[in-house]
C-alpha positions in Angstrom: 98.6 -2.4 109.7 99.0 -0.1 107.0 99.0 3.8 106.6 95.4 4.2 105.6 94.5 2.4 109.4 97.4 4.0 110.7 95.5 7.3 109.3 91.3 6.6 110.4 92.7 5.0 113.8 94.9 8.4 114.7 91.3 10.5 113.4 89.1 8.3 115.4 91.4 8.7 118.7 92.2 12.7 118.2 87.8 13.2 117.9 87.7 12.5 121.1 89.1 15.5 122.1 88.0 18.0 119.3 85.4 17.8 116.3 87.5 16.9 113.0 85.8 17.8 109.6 83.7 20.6 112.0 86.4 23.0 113.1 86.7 26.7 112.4 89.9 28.8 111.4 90.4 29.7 115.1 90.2 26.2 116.5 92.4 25.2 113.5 95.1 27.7 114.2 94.7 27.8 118.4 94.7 23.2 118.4 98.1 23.6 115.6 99.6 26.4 117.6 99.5 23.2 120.8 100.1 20.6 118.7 103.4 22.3 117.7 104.3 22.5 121.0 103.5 19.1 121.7 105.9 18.2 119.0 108.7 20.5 120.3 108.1 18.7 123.8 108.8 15.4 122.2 111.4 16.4 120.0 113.3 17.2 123.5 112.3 13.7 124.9 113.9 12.4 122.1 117.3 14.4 122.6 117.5 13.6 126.2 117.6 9.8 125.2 120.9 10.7 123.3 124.1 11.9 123.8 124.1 15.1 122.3 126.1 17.9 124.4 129.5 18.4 122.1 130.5 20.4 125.5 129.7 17.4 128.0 131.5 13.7 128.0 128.6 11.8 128.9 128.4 8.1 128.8 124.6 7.7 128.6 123.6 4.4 127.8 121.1 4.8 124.7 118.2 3.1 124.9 116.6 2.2 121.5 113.5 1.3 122.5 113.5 4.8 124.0 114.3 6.1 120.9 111.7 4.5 118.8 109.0 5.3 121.4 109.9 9.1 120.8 110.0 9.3 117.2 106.3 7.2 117.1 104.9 10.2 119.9 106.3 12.7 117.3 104.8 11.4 114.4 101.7 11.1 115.9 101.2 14.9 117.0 102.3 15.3 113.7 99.8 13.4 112.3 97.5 15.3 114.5 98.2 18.5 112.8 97.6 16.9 109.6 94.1 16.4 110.4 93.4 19.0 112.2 93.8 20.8 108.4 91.2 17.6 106.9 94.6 16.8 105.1 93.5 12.9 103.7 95.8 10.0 103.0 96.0 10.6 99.5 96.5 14.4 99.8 99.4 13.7 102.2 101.0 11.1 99.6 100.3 13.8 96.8 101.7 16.7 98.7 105.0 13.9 99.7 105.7 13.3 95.9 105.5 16.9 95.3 107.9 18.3 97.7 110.0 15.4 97.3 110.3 16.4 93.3 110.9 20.2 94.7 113.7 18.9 97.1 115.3 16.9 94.5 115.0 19.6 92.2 116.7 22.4 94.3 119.5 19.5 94.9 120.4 20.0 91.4 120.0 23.6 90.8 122.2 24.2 94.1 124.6 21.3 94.6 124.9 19.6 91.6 125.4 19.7 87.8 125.0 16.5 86.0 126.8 18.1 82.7 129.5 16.0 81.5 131.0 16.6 78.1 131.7 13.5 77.4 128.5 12.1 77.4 126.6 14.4 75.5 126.7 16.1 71.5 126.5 19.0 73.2 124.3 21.6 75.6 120.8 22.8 74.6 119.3 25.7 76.9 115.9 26.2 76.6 113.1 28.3 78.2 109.7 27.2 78.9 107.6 29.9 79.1 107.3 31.1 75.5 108.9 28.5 74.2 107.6 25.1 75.4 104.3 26.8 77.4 102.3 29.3 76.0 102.3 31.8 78.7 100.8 34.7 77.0 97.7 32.9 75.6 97.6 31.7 79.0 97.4 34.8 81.0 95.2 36.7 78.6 93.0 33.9 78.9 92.7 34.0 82.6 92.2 37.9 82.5 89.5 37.3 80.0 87.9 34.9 82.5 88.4 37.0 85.3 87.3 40.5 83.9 85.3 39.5 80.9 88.4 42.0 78.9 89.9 40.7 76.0 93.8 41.9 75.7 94.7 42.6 72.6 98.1 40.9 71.3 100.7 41.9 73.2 103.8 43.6 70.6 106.6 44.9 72.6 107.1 46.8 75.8 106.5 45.8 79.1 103.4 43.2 80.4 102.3 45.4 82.7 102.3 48.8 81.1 100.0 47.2 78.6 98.0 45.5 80.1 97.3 47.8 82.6 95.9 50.2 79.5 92.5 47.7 79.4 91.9 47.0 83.4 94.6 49.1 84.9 97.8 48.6 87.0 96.6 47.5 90.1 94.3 45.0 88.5 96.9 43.6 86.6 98.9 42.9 89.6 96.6 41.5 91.4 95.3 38.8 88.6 99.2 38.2 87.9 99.5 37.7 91.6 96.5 35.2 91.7 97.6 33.8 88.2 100.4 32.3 90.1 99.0 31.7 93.6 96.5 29.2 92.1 99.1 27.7 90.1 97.4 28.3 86.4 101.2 30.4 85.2 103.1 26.9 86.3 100.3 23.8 85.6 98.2 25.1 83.4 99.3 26.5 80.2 99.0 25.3 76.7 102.0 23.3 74.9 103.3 25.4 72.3 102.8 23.8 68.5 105.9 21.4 67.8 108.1 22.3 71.0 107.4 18.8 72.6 108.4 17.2 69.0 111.2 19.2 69.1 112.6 18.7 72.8 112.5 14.9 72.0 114.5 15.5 68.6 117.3 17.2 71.6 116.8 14.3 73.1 117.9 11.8 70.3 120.3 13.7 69.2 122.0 13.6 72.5 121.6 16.8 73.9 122.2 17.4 77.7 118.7 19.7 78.1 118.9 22.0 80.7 115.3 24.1 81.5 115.9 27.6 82.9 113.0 30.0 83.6 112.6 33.2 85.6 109.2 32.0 87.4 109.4 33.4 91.0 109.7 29.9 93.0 111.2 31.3 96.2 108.0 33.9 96.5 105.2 31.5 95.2 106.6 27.7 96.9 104.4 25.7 94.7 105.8 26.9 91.2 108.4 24.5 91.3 106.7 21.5 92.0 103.5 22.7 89.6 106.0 23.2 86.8 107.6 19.8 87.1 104.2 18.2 87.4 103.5 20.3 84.1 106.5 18.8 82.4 105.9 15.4 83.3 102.1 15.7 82.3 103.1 16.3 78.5 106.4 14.2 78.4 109.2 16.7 78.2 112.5 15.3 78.3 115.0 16.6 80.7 118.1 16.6 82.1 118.0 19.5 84.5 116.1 22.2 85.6 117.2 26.2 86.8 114.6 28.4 88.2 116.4 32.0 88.3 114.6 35.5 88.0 117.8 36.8 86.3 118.1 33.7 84.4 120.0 35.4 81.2 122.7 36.5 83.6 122.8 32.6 85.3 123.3 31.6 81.6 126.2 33.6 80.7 128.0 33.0 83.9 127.5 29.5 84.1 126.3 28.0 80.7 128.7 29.8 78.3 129.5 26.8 76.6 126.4 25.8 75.6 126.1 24.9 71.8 122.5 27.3 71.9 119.9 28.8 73.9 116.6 28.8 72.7 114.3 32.2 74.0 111.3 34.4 73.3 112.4 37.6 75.1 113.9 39.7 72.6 116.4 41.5 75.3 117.2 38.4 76.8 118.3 37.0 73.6 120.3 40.3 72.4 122.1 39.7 76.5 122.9 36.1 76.0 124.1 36.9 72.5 126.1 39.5 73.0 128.5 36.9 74.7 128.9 35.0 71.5 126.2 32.3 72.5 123.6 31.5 69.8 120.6 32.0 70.2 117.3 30.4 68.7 114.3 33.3 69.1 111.0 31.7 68.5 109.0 34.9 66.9 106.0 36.2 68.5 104.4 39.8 67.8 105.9 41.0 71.4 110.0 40.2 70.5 110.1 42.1 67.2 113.5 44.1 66.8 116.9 44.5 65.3 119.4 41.4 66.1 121.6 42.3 63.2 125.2 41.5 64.0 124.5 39.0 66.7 124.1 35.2 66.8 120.8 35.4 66.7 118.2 33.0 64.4 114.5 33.7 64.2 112.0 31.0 63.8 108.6 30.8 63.9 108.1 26.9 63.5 110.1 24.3 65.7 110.8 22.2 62.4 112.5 25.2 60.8 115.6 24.6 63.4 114.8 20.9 63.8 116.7 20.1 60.6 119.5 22.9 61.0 122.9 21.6 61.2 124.7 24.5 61.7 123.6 23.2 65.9 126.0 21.1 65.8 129.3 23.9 65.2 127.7 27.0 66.4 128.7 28.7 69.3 130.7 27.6 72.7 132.6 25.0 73.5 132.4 21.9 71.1 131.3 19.0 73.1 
């Protein structure tokens, strides 16, 4: 028996109780509100067939056949509340990759660094949204789309403030909003010219790659798994990925020693900078301003820093 009968035999037993495919929010929401409790019921059968009381010295004598009996009544409820939502084989597998990538993923960014000086020329941090993904094509796009408004270029200032000029404030927030709900901001962007050719010249060069961007993960949970689908899609190479609001402030506390950051956010830049960390600023008509006196190089083609050698003494620690 495999999952797929495991899956049409669990459907074809639960429709004799309720309609599947034919349910309406309520029934949804009042049969998941039972089948949770019918899952907290057996998650206590389970218990009671172990030893578990730190406070008690009990000699129960466990039963594995028990045991496995349990964890089969769990699963089944739980695959009950799977269809209840018309959740298929395949979207289950889908949705099982995907958090699996998040989990792994927020493994890294919280418990472990896989830097190691000695195994890489050096550190490269780079940004992906205006650097890798065109975001602002992207989200003027959408607007267009959604409105019928074309937004002019975007040179300086705040997002908001003006785009909110052409279809005001609270429509801006609320396509932004929906932007990321439906995942276009994280999966569906444009690659930027030359940013793939260049994150595989990192790559053969030796670079440890780490990916940091400020997209709001913990408020919108499938950004992270959307932007590593995105990435894998298009065949960036990687070593690690941050997702941080206040990324420039993650980079100078923990990523000092990188050789170079590479950003489109002018302020961001003049931050990470300031703290003697050079900085590659890919040009756009919205970071114009003074860098003078900081480690700063413009570029407005991937190939102009491609063939710069100065990477390999500027800035940090030499690794």
């Amino acid at each position: 028996m495999d999952l797929r009968e495991i899956w049409e035999r669990q459907a074809q037993f639960n429709n004799n109780f309720h309609h599947l495919g034919h349910l309406t929010q309520a029934d949804r929401e009042a049969l998941t509100k039972d089948f949770v409790l019918y899952v907290q019921d057996e998650l206590m059968e389970l218990l009671k067939n172990l030893s578990w009381k730190t406070h008690r010295r009990e000699n129960t004598r466990i039963i594995r056949e028990n045991v496995k009996e349990e964890i089969i009544d769990i699963f089944k409820y739980w695959n009950g509340i799977a269809l209840i939502w018309d959740m298929t084989l395949e979207e289950f597998l889908q949705e099982w990759e995907r958090k699996t990538e998040v989990v792994e993923q927020k493994y890294i960014q919280e418990f472990s660094n896989p830097w190691d000086p000695s195994k890489y020329e050096g550190c490269a941090v780079v940004d992906i949204d205006g650097v890798l993904a065109d975001y602002i094509k992207g989200i003027f796009g959408f607007i267009k789309e959604k409105t019928g408004i074309e937004i002019p270029p975007l040179t300086g200032g705040e997002f908001y403030a003006h785009v909110g000029k052409y279809i005001g404030h609270e429509r801006a927030y609320e396509l932004k909003h929906i932007f990321r709900e439906t995942g276009v901001e994280s999966q569906g962007l444009d690659v930027i010219k030359g940013s793939l050719e260049y994150m595989n010249y990192l790559r053969h060069y030796n670079f440890y790659i780490l990916l940091m961007t400020a997209r709001p993960y913990k408020k919108y949970r499938r950004i992270m798994a959307d932007t590593i689908g995105w990435l894998k899609r298009y065949g960036f190479p990687y070593n690690a990925i941050l997702f941080d609001e206040n990324k420039e402030d993650r980079i100078i506390k923990d990523y000092s020693f990188a050789k170079f950051v590479v950003e489109d956010t002018l302020v961001n830049a003049i931050k990470i900078a300031s703290k003697n960390i050079h900085v590659y600023l890919r040009e756009t008509e919205y970071n114009q301003g003074s860098t003078e006196g900081l480690p700063i190089t413009r570029f407005k083609e991937f190939r102009e820093i491609m063939w710069n050698l100065n990477w390999f003494t500027n800035g940090g620690e030499k690794c």
